[in-house]
C-alpha positions as CSV (number, residue, x, y, z in Angstrom):
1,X,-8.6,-13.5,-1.4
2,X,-5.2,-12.3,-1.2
3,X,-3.9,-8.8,-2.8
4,X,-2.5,-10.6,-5.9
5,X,-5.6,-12.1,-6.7
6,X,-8.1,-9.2,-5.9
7,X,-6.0,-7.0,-8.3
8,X,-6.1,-9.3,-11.1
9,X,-9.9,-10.2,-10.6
10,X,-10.9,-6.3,-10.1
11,X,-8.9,-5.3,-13.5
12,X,-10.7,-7.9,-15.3
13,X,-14.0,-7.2,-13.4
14,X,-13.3,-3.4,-14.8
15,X,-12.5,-4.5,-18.4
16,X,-15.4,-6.6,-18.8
17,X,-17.9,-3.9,-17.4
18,X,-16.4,-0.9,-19.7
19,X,-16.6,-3.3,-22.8
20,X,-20.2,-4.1,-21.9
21,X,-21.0,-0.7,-22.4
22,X,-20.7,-0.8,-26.2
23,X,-23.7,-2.1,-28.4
24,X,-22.8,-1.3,-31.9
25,X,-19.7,-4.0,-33.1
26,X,-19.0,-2.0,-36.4
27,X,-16.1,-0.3,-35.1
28,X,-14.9,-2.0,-32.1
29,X,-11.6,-2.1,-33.1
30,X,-11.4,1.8,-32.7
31,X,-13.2,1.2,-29.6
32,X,-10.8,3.3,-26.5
33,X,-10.7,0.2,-24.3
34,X,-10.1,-2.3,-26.7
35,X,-6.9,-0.6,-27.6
36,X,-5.9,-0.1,-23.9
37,X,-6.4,-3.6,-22.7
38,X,-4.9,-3.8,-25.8
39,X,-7.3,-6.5,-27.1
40,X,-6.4,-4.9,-30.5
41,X,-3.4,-2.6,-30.9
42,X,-1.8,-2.5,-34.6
43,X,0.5,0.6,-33.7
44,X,2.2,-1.4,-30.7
45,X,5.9,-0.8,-30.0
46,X,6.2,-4.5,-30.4
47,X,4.3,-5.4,-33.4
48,X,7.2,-4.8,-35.7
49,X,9.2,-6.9,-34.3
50,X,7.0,-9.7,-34.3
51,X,7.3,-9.4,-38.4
52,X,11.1,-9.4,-38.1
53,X,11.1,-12.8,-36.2
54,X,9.0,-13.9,-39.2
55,X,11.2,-13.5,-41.9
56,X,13.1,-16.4,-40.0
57,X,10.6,-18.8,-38.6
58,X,8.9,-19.1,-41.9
59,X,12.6,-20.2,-43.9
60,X,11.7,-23.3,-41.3
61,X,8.2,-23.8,-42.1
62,X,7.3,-26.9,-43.9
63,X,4.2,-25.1,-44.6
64,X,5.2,-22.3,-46.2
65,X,3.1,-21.8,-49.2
66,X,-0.5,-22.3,-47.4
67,X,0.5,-19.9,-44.9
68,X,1.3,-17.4,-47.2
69,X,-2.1,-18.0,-49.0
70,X,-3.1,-16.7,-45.7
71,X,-1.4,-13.6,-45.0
72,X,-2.1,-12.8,-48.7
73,X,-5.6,-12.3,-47.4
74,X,-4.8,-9.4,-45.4
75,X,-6.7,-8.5,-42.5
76,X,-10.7,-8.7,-41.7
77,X,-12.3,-5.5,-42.3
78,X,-14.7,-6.4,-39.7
79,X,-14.5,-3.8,-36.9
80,X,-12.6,-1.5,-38.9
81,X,-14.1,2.0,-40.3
82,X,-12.5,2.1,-44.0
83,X,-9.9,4.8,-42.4
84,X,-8.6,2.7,-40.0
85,X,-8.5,-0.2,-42.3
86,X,-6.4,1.3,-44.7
87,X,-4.0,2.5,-41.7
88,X,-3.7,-0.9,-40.7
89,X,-3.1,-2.3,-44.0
90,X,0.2,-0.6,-44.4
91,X,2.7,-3.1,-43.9
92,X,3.9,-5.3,-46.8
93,X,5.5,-9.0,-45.9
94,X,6.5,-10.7,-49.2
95,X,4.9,-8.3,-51.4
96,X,1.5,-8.9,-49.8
97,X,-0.1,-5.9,-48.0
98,X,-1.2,-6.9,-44.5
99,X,-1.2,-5.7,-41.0
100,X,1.6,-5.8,-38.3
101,X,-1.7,-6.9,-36.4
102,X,-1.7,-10.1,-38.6
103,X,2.3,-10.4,-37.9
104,X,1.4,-10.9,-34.2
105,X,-1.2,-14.3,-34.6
106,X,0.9,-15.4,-37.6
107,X,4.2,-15.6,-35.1
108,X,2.4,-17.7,-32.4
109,X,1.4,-19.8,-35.2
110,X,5.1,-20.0,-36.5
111,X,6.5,-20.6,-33.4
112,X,3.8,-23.3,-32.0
113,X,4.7,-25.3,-35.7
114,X,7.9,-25.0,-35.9
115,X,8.5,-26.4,-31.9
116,X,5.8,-29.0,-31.9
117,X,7.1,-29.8,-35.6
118,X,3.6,-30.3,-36.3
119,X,0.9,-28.5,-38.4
120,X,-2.0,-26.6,-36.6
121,X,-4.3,-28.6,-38.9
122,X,-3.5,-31.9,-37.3
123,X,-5.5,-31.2,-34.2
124,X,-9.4,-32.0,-34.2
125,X,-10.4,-29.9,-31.5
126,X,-8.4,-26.7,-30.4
127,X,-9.7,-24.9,-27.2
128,X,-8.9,-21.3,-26.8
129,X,-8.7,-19.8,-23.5
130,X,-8.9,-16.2,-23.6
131,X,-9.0,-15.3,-27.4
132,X,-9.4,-11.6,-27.3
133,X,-11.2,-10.1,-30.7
134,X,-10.5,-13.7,-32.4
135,X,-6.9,-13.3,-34.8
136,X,-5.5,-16.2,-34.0
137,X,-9.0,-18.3,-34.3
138,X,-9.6,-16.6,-37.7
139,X,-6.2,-16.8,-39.0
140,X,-6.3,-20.9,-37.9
141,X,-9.5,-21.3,-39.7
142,X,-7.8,-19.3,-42.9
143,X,-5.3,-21.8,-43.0
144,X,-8.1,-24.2,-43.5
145,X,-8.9,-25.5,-40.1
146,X,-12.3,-28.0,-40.4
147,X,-12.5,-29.3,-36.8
148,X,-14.2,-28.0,-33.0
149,X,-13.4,-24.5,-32.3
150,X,-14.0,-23.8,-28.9
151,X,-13.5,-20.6,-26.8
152,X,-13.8,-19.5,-23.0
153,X,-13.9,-15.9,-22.4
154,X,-15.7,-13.3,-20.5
155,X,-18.7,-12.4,-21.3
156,X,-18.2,-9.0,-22.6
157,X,-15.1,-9.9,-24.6
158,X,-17.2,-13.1,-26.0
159,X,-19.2,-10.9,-27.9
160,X,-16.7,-9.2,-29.5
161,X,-15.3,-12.5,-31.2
162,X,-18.7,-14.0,-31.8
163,X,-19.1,-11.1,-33.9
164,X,-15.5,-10.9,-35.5
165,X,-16.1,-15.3,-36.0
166,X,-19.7,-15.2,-36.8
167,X,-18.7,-16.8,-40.3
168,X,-17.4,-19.6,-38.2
169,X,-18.1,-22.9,-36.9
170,X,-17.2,-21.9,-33.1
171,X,-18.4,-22.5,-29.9
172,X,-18.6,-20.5,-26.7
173,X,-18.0,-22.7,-23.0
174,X,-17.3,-22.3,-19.6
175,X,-14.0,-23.9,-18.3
176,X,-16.0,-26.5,-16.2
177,X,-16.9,-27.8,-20.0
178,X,-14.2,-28.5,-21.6
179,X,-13.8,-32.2,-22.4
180,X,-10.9,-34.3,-22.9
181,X,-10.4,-35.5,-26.1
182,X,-7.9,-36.7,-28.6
183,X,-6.1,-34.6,-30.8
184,X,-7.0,-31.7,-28.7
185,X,-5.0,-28.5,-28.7
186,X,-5.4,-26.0,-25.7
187,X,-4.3,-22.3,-26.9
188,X,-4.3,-19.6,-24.1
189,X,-2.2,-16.5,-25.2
190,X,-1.1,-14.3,-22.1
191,X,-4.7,-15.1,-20.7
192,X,-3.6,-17.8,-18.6
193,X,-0.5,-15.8,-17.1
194,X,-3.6,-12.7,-16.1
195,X,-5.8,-15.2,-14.0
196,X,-5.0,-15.6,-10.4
197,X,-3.2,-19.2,-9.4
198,X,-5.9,-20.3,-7.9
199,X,-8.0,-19.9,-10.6
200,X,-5.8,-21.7,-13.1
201,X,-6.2,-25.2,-11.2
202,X,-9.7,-26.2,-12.3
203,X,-8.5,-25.1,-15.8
204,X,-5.2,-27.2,-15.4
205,X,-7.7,-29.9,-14.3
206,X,-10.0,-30.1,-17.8
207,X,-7.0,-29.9,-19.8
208,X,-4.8,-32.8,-18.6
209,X,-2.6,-34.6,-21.2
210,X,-3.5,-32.3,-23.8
211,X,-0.9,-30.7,-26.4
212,X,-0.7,-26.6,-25.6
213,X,-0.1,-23.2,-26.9
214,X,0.7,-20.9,-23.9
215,X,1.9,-17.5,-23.9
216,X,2.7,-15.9,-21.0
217,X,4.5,-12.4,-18.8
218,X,6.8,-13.5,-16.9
219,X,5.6,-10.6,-14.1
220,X,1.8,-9.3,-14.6
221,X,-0.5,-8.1,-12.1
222,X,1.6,-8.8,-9.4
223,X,2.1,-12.3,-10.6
224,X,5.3,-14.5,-11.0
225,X,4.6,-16.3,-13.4
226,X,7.9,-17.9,-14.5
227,X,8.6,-20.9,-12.0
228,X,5.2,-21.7,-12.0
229,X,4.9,-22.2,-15.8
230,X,7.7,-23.7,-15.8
231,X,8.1,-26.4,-12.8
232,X,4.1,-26.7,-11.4
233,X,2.3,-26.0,-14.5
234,X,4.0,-29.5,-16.5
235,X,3.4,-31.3,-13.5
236,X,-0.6,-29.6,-13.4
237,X,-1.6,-30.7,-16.3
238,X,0.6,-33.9,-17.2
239,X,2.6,-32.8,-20.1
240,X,6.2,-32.4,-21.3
241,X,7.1,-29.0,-21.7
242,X,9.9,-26.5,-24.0
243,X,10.0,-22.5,-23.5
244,X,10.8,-20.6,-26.1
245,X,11.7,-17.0,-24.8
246,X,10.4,-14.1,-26.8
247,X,13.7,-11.9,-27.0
248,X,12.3,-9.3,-28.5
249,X,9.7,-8.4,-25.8
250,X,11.0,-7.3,-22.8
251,X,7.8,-5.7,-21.0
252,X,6.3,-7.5,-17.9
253,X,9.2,-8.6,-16.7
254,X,9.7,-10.8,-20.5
255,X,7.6,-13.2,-22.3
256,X,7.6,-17.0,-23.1
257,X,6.2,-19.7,-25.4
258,X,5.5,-22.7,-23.2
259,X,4.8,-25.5,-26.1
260,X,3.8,-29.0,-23.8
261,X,3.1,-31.8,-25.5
262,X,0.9,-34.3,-23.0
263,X,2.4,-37.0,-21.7
């Protein structure tokens, strides 16, 4: 193991331990280490800006009044206490009070549709690699979503989105069992970009050919992840890929959309 990859699997090692320590799900989005990882943050530097960009994407939708529906849902209470909920819901984005937390899942969703020019609903199946608390799995199944939802995770983060997707039809695998099949999208936001290379190939292996969502730091945990996403990864996994830089997220060296579509 070399020092890249011990310092990526001992952080992770870390984060699944301390997050194992909590029983009670009622709160978890106060929860101390959920915010640090941040695997829920709705005060980030960032978040803001994230709505900004959405003011323009969504001009471009073809979608736009079903995802609107959406966001005029607001965020889940689940995992709130009613304080923090109401702190969260503070943001308005056409006159419908929501969460900058919401303006982060609804700008991957944005971006993914408006490169692939194709709606998240088309897909059958979606794999999620890494999904954190769940957003971006609830927010696709808000839109309407009725296919396979499945999710790899860790064991102690899995419990936090069983419980936040428990009104859900979604699954929880390992990576050795994911199965090709068609119409399948493969979503894996910064997750991918935090796992050591050599870890990635058996997940590069399961997902061949398939359309993706990736978001990933273009320097994390000692990690360069830039070329590799950009020249080994297409060749990986058989698929045509475009990047779409996040411009307004500089941190980690910057961040990028890779949006393949399999070859």
């Amino acid at each position: 193991m070399n020092e890249v990859t011990r310092v990526s699997s001992i952080f992770w090692q870390e984060q699944n331990k301390l997050l194992g320590e909590h029983q009670d799900f009622e709160n978890f989005k106060n929860w101390k280490e959920v915010k640090e990882i941040p695997l829920y943050k709705p005060d980030d530097s960032f978040t803001f800006l994230y709505s900004q960009d959405n003011y323009e994407l969504i001009q471009f939708s073809d979608y736009k009044k079903e995802w609107l529906e959406v966001i005029k849902l607001g965020e889940d209470k689940k995992g709130h206490t009613e304080e923090s909920w109401n702190d969260a819901m503070g943001f308005e984005f056409y006159d419908y009070q929501t969460s900058l937390w919401i303006m982060k899942a609804f700008h991957h969703m944005l971006t993914f549709e408006h490169v692939m020019e194709k709606s998240i609903l088309d897909y059958k199946h979606i794999v999620e690699f890494g999904a954190g608390i769940g957003e971006t799995a609830k927010m696709i199944f808000n839109r309407g979503y009725k296919g396979s939802y499945s999710i790899v995770d860790l064991p102690n983060v899995a419990r936090i989105s069983k419980y936040y997707l428990s009104d859900h039809d979604v699954s929880w695998i390992e990576t050795k069992d994911i199965e090709y099949k068609p119409d399948t999208l493969f979503i894996a936001l910064w997750s991918l970009s935090e796992v050591a290379f050599e870890d990635r190939y058996p997940v590069a292996d399961k997902i061949q050919g398939m359309d993706q969502l990736i978001l990933f730091s273009n320097e994390i945990l000692g990690m360069m992840n830039k070329e590799y996403f950009t020249y080994s990864w297409p060749i990986l996994t058989n698929t045509f890929i475009r990047l779409r830089n996040m411009w307004f997220h500089p941190s980690d060296g910057g961040n990028n959309y890779l949006i393949a579509r399999g070859a």
